[in-house]
C-alpha positions, -999 to 999 in steps of 0.1 A, spaced: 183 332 401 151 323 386 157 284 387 179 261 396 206 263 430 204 303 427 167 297 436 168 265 457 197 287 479 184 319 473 183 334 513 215 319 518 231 333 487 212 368 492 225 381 522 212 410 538 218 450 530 233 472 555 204 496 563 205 529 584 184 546 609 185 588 600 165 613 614 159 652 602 174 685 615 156 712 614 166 722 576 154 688 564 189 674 560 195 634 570 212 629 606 228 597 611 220 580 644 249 562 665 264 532 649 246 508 676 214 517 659 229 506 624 220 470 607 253 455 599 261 441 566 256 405 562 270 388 532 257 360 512 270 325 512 281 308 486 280 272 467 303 255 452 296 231 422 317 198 421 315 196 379 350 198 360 346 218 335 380 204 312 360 169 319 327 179 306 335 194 278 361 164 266 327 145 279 303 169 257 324 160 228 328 127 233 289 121 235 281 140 203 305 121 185 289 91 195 254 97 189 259 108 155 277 82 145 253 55 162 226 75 144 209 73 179 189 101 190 200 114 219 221 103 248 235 112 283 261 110 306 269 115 340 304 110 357 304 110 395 329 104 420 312 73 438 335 78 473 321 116 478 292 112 458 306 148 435 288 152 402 316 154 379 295 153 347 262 160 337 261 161 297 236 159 271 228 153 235 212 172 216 217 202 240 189 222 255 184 252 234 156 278 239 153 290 211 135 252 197 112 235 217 116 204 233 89 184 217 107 189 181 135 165 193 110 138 201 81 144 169 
């Protein structure tokens, strides 16, 4: 990932490739060592979000309704679960689009 938990957990998510020690015979052709010389495959971890995706959309819909008809400019909303501490919902409006800069929502 190039932001965001891919990046923050990047060596935990990565894992590690299975790698091989070889030598050559005599024609040039790869010999495989014994298997106590090989690097074992080690697979990545993984992360599990907390958001609810029916929620946050019903949430996302919700908000844009509101803002538009409050004429307000933007708004957000987050929805946790205050026992576990679980981010339900993180939503704003407007959304975050690449393609338009930030600063046009604020000129």
């Amino acid at each position: 990932g190039i932001e965001g938990l891919e990046l923050q957990y990047d060596k935990s998510l990565r894992g590690r490739e299975r790698t091989f020690r070889t030598s050559k015979d005599a024609l040039g052709r790869k010999t495989f060592l014994s298997a106590a010389q090989m690097r074992p495959l080690q697979e990545g971890g993984s992360v599990e979000l907390t958001i609810d995706s029916g929620l946050q959309y019903r949430v996302e819909q919700i908000l844009k309704r509101s803002i538009e008809s409050t004429q307000s400019d933007s708004g957000t909303v987050i929805v946790m679960n205050a026992e576990t501490g679980e981010l339900l919902v993180v939503a704003n409006y407007p959304d975050f689009d690449p393609n338009h800069s930030f600063s046009k929502h604020y000129q």
